[in-house]
C-alpha positions as CSV (number, residue, x, y, z in Angstrom):
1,X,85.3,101.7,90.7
2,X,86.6,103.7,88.0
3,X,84.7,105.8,86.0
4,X,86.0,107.4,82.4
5,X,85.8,111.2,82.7
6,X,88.1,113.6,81.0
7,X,88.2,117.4,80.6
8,X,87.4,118.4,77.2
9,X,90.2,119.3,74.7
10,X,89.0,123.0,74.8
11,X,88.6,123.1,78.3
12,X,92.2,124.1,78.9
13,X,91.9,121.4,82.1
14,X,94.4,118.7,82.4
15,X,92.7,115.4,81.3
16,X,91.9,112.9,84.1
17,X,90.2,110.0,85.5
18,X,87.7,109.7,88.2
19,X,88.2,106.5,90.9
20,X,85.2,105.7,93.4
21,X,86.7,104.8,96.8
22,X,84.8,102.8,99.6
23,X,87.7,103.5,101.5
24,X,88.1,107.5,100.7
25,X,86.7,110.0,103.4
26,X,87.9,113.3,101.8
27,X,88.2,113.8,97.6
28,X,91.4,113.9,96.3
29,X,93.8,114.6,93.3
30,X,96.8,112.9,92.4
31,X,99.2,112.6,89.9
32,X,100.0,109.0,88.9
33,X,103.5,108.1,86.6
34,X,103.9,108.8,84.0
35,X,101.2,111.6,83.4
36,X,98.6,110.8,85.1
37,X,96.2,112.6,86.8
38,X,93.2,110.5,89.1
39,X,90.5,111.9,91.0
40,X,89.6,109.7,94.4
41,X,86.0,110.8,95.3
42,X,83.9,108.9,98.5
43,X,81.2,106.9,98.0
44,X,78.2,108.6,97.3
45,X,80.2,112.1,96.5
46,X,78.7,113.6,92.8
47,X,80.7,113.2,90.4
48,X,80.5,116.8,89.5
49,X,83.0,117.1,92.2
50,X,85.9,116.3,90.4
51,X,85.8,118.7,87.7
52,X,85.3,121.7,90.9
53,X,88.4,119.9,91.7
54,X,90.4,119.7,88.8
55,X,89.5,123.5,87.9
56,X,91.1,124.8,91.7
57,X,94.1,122.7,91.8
58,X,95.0,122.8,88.2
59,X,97.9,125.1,88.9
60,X,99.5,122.4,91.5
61,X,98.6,119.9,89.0
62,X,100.6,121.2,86.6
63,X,103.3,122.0,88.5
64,X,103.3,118.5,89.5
65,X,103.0,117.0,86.4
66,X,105.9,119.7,85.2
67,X,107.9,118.2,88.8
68,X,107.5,114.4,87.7
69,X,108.4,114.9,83.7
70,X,111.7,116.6,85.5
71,X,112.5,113.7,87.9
72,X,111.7,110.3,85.0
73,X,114.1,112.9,83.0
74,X,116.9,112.2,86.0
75,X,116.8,108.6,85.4
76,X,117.8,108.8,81.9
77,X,117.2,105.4,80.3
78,X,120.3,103.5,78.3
79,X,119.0,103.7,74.3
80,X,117.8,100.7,72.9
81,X,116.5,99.0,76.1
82,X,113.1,98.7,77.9
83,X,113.5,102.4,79.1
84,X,112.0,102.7,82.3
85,X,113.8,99.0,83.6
86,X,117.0,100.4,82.3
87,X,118.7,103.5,84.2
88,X,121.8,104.7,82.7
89,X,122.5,106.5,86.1
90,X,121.3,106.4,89.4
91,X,120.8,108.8,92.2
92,X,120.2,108.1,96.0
93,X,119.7,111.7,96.8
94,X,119.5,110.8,100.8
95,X,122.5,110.2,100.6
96,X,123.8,112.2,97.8
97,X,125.4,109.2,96.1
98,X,125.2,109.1,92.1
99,X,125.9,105.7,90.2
100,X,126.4,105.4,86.5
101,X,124.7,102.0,85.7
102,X,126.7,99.7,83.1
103,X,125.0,96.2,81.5
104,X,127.3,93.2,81.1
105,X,125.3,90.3,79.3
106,X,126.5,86.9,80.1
107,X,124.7,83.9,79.9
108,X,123.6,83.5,83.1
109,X,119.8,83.4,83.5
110,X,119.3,85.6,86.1
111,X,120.6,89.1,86.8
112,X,123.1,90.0,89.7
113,X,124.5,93.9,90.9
114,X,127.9,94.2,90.9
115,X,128.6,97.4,93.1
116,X,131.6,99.8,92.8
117,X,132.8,103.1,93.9
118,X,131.0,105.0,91.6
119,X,129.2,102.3,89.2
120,X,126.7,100.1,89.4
121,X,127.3,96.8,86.8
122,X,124.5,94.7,85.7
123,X,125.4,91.0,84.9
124,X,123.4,88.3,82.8
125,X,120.3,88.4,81.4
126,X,120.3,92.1,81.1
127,X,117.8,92.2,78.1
128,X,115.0,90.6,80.5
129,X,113.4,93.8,82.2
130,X,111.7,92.3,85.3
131,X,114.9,90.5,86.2
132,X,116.9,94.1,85.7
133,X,114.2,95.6,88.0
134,X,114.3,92.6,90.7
135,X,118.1,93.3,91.1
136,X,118.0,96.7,90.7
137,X,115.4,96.3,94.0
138,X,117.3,93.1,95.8
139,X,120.9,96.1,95.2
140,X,118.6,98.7,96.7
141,X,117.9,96.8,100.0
142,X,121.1,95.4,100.4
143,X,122.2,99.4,100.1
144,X,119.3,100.3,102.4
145,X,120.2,98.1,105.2
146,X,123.7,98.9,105.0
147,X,123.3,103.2,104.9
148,X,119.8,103.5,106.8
149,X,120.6,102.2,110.1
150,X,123.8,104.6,111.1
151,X,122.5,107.9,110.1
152,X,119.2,106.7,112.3
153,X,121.6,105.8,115.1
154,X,123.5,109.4,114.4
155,X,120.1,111.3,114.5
156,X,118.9,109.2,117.9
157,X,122.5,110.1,119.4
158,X,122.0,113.9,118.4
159,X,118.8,114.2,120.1
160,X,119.5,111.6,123.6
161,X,117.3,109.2,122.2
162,X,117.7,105.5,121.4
163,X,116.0,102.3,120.3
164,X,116.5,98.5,120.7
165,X,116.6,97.3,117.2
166,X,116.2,98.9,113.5
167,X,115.3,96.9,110.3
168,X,114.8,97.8,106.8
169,X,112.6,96.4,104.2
170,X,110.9,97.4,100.7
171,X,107.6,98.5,101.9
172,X,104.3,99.5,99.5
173,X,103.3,102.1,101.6
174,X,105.0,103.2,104.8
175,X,108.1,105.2,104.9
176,X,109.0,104.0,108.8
177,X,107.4,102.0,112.1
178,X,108.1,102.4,115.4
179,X,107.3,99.7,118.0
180,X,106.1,99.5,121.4
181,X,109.3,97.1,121.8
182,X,111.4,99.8,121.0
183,X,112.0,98.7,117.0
184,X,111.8,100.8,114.2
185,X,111.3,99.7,111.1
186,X,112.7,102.0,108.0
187,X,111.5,101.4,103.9
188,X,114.3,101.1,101.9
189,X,112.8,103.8,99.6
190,X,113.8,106.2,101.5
191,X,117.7,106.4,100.3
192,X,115.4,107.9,96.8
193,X,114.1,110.6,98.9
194,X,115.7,114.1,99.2
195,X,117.9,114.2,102.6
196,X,115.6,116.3,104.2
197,X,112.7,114.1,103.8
198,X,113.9,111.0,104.8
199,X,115.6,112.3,107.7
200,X,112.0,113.7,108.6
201,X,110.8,110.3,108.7
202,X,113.5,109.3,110.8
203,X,112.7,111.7,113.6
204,X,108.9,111.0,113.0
205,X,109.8,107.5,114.1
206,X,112.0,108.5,116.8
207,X,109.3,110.9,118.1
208,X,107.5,107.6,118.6
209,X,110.3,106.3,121.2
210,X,108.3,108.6,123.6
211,X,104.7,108.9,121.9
212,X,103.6,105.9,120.0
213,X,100.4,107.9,119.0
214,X,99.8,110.8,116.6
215,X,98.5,113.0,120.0
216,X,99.1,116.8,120.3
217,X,102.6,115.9,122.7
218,X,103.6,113.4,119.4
219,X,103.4,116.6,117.2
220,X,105.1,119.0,119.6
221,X,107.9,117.1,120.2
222,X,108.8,115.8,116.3
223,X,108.3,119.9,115.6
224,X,111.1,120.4,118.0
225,X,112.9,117.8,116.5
226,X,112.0,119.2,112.7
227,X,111.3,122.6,113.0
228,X,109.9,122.0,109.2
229,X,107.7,119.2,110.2
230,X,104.4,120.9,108.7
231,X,106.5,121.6,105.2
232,X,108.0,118.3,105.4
233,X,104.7,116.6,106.3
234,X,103.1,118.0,103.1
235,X,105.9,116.9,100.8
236,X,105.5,113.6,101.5
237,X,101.9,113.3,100.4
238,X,103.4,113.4,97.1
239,X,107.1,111.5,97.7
240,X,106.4,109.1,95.9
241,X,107.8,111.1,92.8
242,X,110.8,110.8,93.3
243,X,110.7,107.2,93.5
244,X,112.3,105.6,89.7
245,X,110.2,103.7,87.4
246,X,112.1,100.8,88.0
247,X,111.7,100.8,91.8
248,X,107.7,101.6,91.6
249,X,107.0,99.8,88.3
């Protein structure tokens, strides 16, 4: 349930919105593209809540408001075109690969990635925006599948570890899996993240190979794995930032 609350214009507070979750145990803030900002209060939590909220964390809130106007500037639309569909560059920083994005209208009815050294070409019906975005996603995979698996199978090798089987797909919400089989699943996402990030998640899910829960030995060993874990861990509450509008849209 939503409810419409906004700080006042001479409040100085960023304006937001407050969301009732049944599924919420703790209140939270976040920041949603392209401004956004959403409270998430429990059930049964007083509404005042959100404005105690919004008035301690409005210096994180506007550095992350500051953080996501930086990173939709990054993906830099082509003019004339349905902006956030349309990337006139692309950057998987995981892999620190950059891609300047060309359209080629044909008359085919769909959309297809054509994928060189350094460019990415767009064929066919390139004025249609959801067909843009579903081959801009279908090029992302394809990229995932073929990038993801050797730097997990580098990090696994680094550390004595291995696995029986690694996948990728475009997840909504989960940046890796690990099974009791011995499979770990990786989101294709993650080439979007910063290095550091997704190769955090990789050793979160190799940390698994040994302890499939989150106990007290899980979290000693990936900290010995990621000396950063606790930074890391934090920074991907909010990774979804650097995920383009195209990709999340």
């Amino acid at each position: 349930m939503t409810i419409g609350l906004n700080a006042s214009a001479n409040s100085g507070l960023p304006a937001y919105g407050v969301r009732v979750s049944a599924r919420a145990r703790h209140p939270q803030v976040r920041i949603l593209p392209p401004d956004r900002v959403e409270v998430v209060l429990p059930q049964g939590a007083p509404e005042s809540l959100a404005a105690r909220l919004i008035t301690a964390k409005q210096v994180w809130i506007r550095r992350k408001l500051a953080q996501l106007a930086r990173l939709q500037a990054a993906h830099a639309p082509v003019p004339g075109t349905d902006a956030p569909m349309h990337p006139a560059h692309i950057h998987l920083t995981a892999i620190d690969r950059r891609l300047s994005v060309v359209y080629r209208p044909t008359r085919a009815a769909g959309v297809r990635a054509i994928h060189g050294e350094d460019m990415l070409t767009l064929a066919g019906a390139v004025d249609d925006a959801p067909r843009v975005r579903a081959a801009l996603r279908r090029w992302l995979l394809a990229t995932a599948k073929a990038e993801l698996p050797p730097l997990l199978h580098r990090l696994a090798a680094g550390h004595g570890m291995s696995f029986r089987h690694v996948g990728v797909r475009m997840q909504k919400s989960r940046w890796g899996s690990c099974s009791a089989r011995r499979h770990i699943m990786l989101n294709a996402k993650l080439l979007c993240l910063p290095a550091e990030l997704a190769r955090h998640v990789m050793l979160h899910e190799l940390a698994h190979l040994r302890h499939l829960d989150h106990s007290r030995s899980f979290w000693s060993l990936l900290h010995d794995l990621d000396p950063d874990t606790a930074r890391h861990h934090a920074a991907l509450r909010t990774a979804w930032l650097h995920m383009p509008a195209w990709l999340e849209a």
